[in-house]
Each structure stands twice: as structure tokens, then as C-alpha cells.
C-alpha positions in Angstrom: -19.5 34.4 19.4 -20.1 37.0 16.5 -18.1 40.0 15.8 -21.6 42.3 17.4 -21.5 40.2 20.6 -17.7 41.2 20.5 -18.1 44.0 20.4 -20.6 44.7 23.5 -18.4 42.5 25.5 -15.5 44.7 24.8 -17.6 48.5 24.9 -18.9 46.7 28.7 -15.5 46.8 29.4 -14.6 49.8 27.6 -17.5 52.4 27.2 -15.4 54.9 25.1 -15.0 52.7 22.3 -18.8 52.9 22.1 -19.0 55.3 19.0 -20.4 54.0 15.6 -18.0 52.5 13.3 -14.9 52.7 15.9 -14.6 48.7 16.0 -14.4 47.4 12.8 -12.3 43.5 12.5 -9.4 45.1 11.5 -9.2 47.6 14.3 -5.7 46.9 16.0 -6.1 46.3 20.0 -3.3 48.2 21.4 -4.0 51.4 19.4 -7.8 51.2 20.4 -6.7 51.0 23.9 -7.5 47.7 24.5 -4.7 46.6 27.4 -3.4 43.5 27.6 -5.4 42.5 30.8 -8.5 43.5 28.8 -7.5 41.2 26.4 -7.0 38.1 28.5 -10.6 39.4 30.2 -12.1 38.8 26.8 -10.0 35.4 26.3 -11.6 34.3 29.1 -15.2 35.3 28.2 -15.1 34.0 25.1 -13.3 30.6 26.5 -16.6 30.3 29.1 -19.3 31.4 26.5 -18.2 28.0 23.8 -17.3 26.2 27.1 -13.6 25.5 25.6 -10.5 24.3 27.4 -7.8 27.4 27.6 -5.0 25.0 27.7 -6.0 23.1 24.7 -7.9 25.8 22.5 -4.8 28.4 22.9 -2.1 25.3 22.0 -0.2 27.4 19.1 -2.2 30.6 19.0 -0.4 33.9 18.4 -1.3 36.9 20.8 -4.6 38.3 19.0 -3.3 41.9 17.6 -7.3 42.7 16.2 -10.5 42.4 16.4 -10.3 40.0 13.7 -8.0 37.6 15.7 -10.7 37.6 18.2 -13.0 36.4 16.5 -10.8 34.2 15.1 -10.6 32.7 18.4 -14.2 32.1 19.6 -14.2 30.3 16.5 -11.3 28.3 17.3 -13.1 28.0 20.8 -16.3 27.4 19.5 -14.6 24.2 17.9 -12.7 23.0 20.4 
């Protein structure tokens, strides 16, 4: 999943983020507003998109703190 699909998965969930340039990789979850629950939503969406296993694609991941992480995971689920 790229950064731009990302990014509408996370402004579906979170309209306000919406403005140009607010989500850029390095934008830090928490202080974006981006809860915890919203987080795991996304885990989740990006699990289902690449079809991956949660149990065996999260094995060793740290809690994803940006935007960056995330990404970092659909490509870790894309691989998996």
C-alpha cells in the first residue's frame, strides 16, 4: 500500500487531517490525533489489503509511532 493510499485510509477515518501537507511520513501519530484504536483500524486494513497473517507479520514489530512506520508495515505485510 503507498504512502497516498495511506493517507485516504487514514483522512476516511479522520476527515480533519484532510488539509494539504498535514501528513507527511514523519508526522508522529499521537500528536496528529491518531488514537490507538485508529491505529489498530489501520493495522488491520493494511493486514486485509496484502492479505498477510497479523500473527506472523507483527512477530517483533514495535508499535508504529509515524506515518513512516506504517508504511513500513504494509511493506512488511506486503511481504509476508
Amino acid at each position: 500500500m503507498s504512502f497516498d493510499l495511506l493517507c485516504r485510509e487514514i483522512i476516511a477515518r479522520k476527515p480533519e487531517l484532510a488539509a494539504p501537507g498535514l501528513l507527511q511520513p514523519e508526522t508522529d501519530l499521537a500528536a496528529a490525533g491518531i488514537d490507538s484504536m485508529t491505529v489498530v483500524d489501520l493495522i488491520m486494513v493494511l493486514a486485509e489489503h496484502h492479505g498477510a497473517d497479523l500473527e506472523t507479520a507483527l512477530a517483533d514489530v514495535e508499535p508504529p509511532r509515524s506515518l513512516a512506520d506504517l508504511t513500513a508495515l504494509a511493506d512488511r505485510f506486503e511481504k509476508a
